[in-house]
NUDO-134977 format. One record per residue (C-alpha): residue number from 1; residue in three letters; x, y, z. Coordinates in steps of 0.02 Angstrom, whole numbers, plus 32768, in hexadecimal, padded with zeros to 4 digits. Layout:
BEGIN
@k:NUM r:ALA X:X Y:Y Z:Z
...
This chain:
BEGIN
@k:1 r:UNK X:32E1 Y:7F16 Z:44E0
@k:2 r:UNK X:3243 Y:7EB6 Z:44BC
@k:3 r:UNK X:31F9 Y:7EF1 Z:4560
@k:4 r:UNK X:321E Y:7F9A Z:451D
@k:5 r:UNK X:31CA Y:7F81 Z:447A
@k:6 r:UNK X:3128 Y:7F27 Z:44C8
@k:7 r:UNK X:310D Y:7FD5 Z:453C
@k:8 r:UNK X:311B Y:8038 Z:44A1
@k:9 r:UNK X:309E Y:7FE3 Z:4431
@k:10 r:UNK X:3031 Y:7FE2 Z:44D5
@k:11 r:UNK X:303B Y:8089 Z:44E2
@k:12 r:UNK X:302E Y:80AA Z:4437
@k:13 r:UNK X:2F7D Y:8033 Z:443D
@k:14 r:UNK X:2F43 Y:809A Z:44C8
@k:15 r:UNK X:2F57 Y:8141 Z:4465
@k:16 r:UNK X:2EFF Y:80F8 Z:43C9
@k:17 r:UNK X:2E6B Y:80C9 Z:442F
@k:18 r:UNK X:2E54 Y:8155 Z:4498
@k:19 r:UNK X:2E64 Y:81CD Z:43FD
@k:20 r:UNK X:2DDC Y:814F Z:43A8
@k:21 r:UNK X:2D63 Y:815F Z:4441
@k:22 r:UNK X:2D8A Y:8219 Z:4453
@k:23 r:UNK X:2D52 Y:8216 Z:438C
@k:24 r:UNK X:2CB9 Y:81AD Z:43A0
@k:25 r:UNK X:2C8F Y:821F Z:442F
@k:26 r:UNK X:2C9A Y:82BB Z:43C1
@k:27 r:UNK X:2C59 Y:8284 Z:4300
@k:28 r:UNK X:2BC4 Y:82B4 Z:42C8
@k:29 r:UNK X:2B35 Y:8244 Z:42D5
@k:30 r:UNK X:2A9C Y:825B Z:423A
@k:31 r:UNK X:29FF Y:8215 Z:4254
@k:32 r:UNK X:29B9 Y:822E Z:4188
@k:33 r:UNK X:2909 Y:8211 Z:416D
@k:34 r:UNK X:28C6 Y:8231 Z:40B6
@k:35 r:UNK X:2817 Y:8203 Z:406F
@k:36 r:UNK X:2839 Y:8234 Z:3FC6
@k:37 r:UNK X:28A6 Y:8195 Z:3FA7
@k:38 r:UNK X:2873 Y:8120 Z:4034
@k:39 r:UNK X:2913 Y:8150 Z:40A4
@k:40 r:UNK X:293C Y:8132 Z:414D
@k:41 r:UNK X:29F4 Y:8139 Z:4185
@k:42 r:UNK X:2A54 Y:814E Z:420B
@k:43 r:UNK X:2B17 Y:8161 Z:4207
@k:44 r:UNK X:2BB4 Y:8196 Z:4266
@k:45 r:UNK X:2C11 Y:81F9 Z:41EE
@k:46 r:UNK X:2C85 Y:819C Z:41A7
@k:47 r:UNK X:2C88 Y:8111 Z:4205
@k:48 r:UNK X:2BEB Y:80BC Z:420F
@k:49 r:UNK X:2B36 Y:80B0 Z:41B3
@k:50 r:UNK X:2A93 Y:8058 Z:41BC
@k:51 r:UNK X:2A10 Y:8070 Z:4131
@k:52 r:UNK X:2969 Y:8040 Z:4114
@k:53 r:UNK X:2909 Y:804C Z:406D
@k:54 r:UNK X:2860 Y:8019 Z:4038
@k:55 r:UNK X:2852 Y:7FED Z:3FA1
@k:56 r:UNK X:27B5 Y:7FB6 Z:3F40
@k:57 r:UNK X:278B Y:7F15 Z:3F98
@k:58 r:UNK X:27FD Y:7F03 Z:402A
@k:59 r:UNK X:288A Y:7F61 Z:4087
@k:60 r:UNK X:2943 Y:7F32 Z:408D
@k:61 r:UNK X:29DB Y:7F7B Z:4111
@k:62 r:UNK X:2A7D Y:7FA7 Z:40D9
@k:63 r:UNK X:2B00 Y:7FAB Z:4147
@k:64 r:UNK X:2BAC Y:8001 Z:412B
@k:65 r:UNK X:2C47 Y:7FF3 Z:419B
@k:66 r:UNK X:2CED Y:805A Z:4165
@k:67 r:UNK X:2CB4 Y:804D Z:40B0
@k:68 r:UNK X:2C87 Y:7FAD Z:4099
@k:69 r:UNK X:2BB2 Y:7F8E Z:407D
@k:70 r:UNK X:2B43 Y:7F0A Z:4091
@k:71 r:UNK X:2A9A Y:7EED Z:405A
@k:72 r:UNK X:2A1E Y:7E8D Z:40B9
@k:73 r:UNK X:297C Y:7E45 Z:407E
@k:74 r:UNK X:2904 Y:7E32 Z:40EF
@k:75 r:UNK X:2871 Y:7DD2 Z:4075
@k:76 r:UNK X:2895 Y:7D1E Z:40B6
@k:77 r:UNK X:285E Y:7D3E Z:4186
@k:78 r:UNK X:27D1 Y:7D07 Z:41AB
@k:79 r:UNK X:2772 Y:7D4D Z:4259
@k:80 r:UNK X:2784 Y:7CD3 Z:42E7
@k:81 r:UNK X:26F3 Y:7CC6 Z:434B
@k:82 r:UNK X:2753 Y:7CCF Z:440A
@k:83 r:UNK X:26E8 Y:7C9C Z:44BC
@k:84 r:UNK X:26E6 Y:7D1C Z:4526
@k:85 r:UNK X:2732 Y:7CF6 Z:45C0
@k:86 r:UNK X:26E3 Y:7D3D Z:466E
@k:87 r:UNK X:2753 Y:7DAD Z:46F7
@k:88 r:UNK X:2734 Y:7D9C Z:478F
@k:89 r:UNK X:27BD Y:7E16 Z:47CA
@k:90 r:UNK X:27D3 Y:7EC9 Z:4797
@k:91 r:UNK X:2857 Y:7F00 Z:471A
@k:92 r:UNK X:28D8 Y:7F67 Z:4767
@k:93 r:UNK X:2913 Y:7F97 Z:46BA
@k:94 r:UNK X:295E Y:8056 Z:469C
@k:95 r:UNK X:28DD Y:80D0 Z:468B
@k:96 r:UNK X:28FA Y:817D Z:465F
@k:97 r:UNK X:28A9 Y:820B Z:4690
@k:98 r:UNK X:283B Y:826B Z:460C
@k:99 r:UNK X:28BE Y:831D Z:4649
@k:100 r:UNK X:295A Y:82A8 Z:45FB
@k:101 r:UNK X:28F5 Y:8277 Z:456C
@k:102 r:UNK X:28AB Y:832B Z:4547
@k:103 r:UNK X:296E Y:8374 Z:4548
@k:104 r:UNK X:29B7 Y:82DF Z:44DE
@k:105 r:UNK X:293E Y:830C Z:4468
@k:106 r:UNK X:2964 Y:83CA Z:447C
@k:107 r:UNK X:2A33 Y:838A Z:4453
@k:108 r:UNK X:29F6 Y:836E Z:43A9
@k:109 r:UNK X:2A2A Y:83F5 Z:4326
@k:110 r:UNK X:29AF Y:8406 Z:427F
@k:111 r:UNK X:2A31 Y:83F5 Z:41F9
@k:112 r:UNK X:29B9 Y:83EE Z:413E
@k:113 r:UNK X:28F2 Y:83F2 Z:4154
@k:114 r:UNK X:2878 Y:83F8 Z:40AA
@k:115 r:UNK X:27CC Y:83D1 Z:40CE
@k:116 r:UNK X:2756 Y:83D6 Z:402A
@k:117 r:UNK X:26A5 Y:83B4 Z:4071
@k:118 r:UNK X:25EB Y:83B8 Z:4011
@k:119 r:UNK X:256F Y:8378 Z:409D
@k:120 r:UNK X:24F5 Y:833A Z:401C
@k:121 r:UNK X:2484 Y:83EA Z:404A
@k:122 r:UNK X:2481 Y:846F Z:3FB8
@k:123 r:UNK X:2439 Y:84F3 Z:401D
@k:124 r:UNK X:24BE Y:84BA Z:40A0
@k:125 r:UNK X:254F Y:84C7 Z:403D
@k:126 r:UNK X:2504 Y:856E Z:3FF6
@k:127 r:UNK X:2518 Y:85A6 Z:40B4
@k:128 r:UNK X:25B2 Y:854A Z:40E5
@k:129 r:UNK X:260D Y:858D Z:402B
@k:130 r:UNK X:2634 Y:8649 Z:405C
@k:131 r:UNK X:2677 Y:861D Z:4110
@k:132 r:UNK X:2701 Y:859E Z:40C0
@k:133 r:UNK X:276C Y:862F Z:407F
@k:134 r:UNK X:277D Y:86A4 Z:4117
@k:135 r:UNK X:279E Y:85ED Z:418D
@k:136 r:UNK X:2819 Y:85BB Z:410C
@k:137 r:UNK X:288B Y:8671 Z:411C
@k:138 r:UNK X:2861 Y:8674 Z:41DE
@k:139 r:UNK X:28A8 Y:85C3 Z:41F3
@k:140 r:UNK X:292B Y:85A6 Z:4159
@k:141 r:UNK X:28E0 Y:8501 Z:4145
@k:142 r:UNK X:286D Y:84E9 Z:40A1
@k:143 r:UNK X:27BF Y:84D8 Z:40C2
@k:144 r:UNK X:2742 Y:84BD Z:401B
@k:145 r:UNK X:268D Y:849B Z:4001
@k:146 r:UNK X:2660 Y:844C Z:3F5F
@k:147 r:UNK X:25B4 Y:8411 Z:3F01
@k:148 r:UNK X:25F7 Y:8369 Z:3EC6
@k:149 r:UNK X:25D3 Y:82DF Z:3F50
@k:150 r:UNK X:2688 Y:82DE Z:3F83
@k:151 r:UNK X:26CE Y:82E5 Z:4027
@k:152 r:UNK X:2794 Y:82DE Z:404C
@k:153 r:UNK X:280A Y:82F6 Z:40E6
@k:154 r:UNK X:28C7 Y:82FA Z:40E6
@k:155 r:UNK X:2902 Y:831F Z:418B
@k:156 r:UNK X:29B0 Y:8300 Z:41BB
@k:157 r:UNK X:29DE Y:82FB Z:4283
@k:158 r:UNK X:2AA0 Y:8314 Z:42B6
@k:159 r:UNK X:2AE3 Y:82EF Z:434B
@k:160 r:UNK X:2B6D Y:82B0 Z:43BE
@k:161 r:UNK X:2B90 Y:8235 Z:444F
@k:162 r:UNK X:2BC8 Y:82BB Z:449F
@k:163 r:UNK X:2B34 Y:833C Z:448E
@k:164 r:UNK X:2ABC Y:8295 Z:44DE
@k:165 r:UNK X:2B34 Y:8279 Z:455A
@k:166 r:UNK X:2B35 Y:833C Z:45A1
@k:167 r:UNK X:2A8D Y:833A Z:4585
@k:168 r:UNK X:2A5F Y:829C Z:45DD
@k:169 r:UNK X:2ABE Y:82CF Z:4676
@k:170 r:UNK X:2AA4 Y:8386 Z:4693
@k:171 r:UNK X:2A1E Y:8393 Z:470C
């Protein structure tokens, strides 16, 4: 009877973990970088996220795991000065080729883009001002020039572990 019971909730374990790595394998991974409030994140939805914001003076991570958040500060490190030490033997350390690197970066999918761009060059932006419109309806992204001395990017990457994966191995 208790042998019984033991194969069942070890079978029942082994379902719940191969449904959670079939899951992690399939969610949707966001890379969200966003200038207009100091914003970098990245996250696995709902599962997982790791922000940075700058603020004012200094920077601080938050880091959120099934819901529950927490800030860290980083004003109190100081840099360490480290020796460098000397090799004498060559790193065999993984190296991949720039053909894997070019199509994981291809696996990406654009999900939100807004760039709003002045490049500090009146007559530039004059120039660069009627093009924005047509590049904006070609691409369904939002493109702007302005006259004000700002510059912003949102761009927001999605992605899976499976997507790298295909795309790191298909040769």
């Amino acid at each position: 009877m208790v042998f019984n019971m033991l194969i069942n909730l070890l079978v029942i374990t082994t379902l719940i973990f191969f449904c959670l790595m079939i899951y992690l394998l399939f969610a949707p991974l966001l890379l969200e970088i966003d200038s207009r409030y100091n914003l970098y994140r990245f996250r696995i939805v709902p599962v997982f996220s790791v922000c940075w914001i700058t603020d004012n003076l200094s920077g601080h991570a938050e880091i959120c795991l099934f819901g529950i958040r927490k800030k860290l500060s980083f004003n109190g490190f100081e840099k360490k000065t480290m020796e460098k030490e000397t090799k004498t033997q060559k790193s065999t350390a993984f190296r991949p080729s720039f053909h894997r690197f070019f199509s994981i970066i291809k696996s990406f999918k654009v999900e939100n883009f807004y760039a709003n761009i002045d490049t500090g060059n009146m007559a530039l932006n004059g120039e660069l001002f009627p093009m924005m419109y047509p590049l904006s309806a070609i691409t369904g992204k939002t493109f702007q020039i302005n006259f004000l001395g700002k510059t912003e990017i949102a761009l927001t990457l999605k992605n899976n572990a499976f997507r790298i994966l295909k795309a790191y191995f298909k040769q």
